[in-house]
C-alpha positions as CSV (number, residue, x, y, z in Angstrom):
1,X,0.0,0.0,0.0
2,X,1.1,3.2,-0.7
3,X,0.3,6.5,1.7
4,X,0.6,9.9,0.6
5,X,0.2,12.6,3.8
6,X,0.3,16.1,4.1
7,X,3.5,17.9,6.0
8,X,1.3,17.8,9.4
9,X,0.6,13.8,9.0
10,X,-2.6,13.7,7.4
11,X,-3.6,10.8,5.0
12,X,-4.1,12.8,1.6
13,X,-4.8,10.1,-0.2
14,X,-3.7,5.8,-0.1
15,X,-3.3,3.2,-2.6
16,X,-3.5,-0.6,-2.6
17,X,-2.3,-1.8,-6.2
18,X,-1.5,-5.4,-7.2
19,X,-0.8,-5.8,-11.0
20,X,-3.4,-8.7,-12.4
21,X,-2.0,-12.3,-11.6
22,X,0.3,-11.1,-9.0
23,X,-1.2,-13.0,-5.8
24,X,1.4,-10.9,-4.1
25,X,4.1,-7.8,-4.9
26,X,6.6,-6.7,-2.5
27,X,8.5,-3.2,-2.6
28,X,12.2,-3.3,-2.9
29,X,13.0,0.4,-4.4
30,X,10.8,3.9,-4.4
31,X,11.8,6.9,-6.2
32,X,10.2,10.3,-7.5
33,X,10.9,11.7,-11.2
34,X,10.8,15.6,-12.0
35,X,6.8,16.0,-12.0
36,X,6.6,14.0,-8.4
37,X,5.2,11.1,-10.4
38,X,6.2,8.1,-7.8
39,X,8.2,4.8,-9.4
40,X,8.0,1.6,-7.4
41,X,9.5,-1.8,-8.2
42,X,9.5,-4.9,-6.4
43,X,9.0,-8.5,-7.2
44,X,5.2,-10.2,-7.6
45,X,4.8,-13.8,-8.4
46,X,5.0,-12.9,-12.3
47,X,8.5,-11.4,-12.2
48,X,9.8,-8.2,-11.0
49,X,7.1,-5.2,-11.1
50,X,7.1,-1.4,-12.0
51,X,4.6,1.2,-11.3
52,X,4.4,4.6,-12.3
53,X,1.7,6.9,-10.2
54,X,0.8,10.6,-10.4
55,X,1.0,12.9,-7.3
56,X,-2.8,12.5,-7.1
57,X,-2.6,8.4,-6.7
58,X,-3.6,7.4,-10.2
59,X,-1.7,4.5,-11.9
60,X,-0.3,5.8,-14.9
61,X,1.5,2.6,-15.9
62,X,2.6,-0.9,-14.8
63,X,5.0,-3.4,-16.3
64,X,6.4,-6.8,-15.1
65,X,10.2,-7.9,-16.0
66,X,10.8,-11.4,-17.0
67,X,11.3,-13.5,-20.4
68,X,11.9,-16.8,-21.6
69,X,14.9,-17.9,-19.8
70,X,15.1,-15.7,-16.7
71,X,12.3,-14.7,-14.0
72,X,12.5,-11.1,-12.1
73,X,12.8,-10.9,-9.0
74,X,13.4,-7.6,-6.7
75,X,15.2,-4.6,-8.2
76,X,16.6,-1.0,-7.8
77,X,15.7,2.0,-9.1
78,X,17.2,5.6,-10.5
79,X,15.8,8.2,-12.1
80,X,17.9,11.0,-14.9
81,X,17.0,14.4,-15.6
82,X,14.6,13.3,-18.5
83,X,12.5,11.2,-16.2
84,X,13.7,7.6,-18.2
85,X,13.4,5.2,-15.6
86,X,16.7,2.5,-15.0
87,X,15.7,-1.0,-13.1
88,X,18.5,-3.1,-11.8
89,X,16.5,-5.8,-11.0
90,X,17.6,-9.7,-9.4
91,X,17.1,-12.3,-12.1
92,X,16.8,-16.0,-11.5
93,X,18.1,-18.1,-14.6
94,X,20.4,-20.8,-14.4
95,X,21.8,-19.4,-11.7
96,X,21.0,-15.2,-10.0
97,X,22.3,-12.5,-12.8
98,X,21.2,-8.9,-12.6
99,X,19.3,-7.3,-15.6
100,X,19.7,-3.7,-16.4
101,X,16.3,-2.7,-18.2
102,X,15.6,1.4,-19.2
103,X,11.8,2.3,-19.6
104,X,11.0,6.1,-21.1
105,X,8.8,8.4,-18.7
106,X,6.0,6.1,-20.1
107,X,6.8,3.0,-19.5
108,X,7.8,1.7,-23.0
109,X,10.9,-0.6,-22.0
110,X,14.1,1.4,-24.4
111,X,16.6,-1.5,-24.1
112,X,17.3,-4.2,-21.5
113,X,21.1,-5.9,-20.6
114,X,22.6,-8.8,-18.4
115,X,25.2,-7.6,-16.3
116,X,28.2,-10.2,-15.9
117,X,28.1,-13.5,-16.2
118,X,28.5,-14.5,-12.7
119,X,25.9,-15.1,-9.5
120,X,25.4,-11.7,-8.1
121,X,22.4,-9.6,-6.4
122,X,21.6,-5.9,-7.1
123,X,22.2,-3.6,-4.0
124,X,21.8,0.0,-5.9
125,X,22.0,1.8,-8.8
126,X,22.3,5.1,-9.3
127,X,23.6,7.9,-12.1
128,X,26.7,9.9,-12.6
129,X,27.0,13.4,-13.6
130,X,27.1,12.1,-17.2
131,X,24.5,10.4,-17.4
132,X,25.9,7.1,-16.9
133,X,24.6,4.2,-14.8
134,X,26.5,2.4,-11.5
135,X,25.7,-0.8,-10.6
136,X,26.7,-2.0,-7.1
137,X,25.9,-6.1,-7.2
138,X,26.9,-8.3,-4.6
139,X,28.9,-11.3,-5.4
140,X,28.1,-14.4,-3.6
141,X,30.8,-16.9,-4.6
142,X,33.6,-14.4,-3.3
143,X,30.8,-13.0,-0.9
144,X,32.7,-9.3,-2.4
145,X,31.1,-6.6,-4.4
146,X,31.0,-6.0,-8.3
147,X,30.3,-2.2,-9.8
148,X,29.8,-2.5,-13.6
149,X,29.1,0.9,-15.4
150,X,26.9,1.4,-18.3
151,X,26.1,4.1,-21.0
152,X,22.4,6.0,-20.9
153,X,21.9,3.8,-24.4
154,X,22.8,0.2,-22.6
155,X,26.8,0.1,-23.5
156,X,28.8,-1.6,-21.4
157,X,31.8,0.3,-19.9
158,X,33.6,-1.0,-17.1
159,X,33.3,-3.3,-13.8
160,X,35.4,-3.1,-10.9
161,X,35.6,-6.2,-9.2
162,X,36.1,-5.2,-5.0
163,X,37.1,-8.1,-2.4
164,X,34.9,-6.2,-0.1
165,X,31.2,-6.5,0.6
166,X,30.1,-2.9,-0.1
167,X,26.7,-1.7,1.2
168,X,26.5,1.3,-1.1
169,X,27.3,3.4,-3.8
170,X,27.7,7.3,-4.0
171,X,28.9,10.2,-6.1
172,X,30.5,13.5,-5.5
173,X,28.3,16.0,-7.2
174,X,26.8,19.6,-6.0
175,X,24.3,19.0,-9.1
176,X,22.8,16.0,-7.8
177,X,19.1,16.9,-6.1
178,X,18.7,15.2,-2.7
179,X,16.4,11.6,-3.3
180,X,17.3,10.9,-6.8
């Protein structure tokens, strides 16, 4: 469910949304675009699940991740300046990869990657001053971290392969809004 109050606590308005044949959905990631539309992503029982909704607690769209080889599972989210939407989300194949999936501001899925070819979980994604993408995965044979970096258009850059388990990823930026 979803709770929208007022500054003084007030309910303004609430929303219980389950995607049809999802017997359940559960939240992993929440994040606003420009307009104060709200993006949520989680996994349901049909793969994982994204959900657009207006400030006033509309549904403006709704897509589930999955294919013919892998099933999606929970996710992360980040937002750019243009309000295209990036999921990181857990995949379960032959064994746990991480797909890298860009929607537009309406939900019409731009392109779609597999990072790595090794058993890792999404912890966070997030975007650099250029527009790029960070993926912080954790890596459960070396129980260590692996950042890969992608373009805005899906290219593969780098990955940086860590011995540590990092919790999180951050950039140094004074343009960067708070929440994003």
């Amino acid at each position: 469910m979803l709770i929208k109050y007022d500054p003084v606590g007030n309910e303004i308005w609430h929303l219980s949304y389950n995607p049809t044949g999802n017997e359940y959905c559960t939240l992993s990631d929440m994040k606003t675009d420009e307009s104060g539309n709200i993006i949520l992503t989680g996994s349901g029982d049909n793969g994982t699940v994204t959900i657009k909704v207006n400030p006033i607690g509309s549904v403006l769209w709704s897509n589930t991740w999955t294919d013919e080889f892998y099933w999606g599972l929970e996710g992360s989210l980040a937002v750019d300046s243009l309000d295209n939407i990036y999921l990181a989300s857990n995949i379960y194949g032959s064994f746990d990869q991480v797909a890298l999936t860009k929607f537009d501001s309406n939900g019409q899925k731009l392109w779609s990657t597999i990072c790595g070819n090794e058993t890792i979980k999404v912890k966070k994604i997030i975007i650099d001053n250029d527009q790029n993408l960070l993926v912080l995965c954790h890596k459960f044979d070396a129980n260590g971290s692996l950042i890969f970096k992608y373009s805005k258009s899906g290219d593969f850059l780098w990955s940086a392969n860590n011995i540590q388990n990092y919790s999180d990823i951050a950039i140094r930026s004074e343009e960067r809004r708070v929440g994003k």
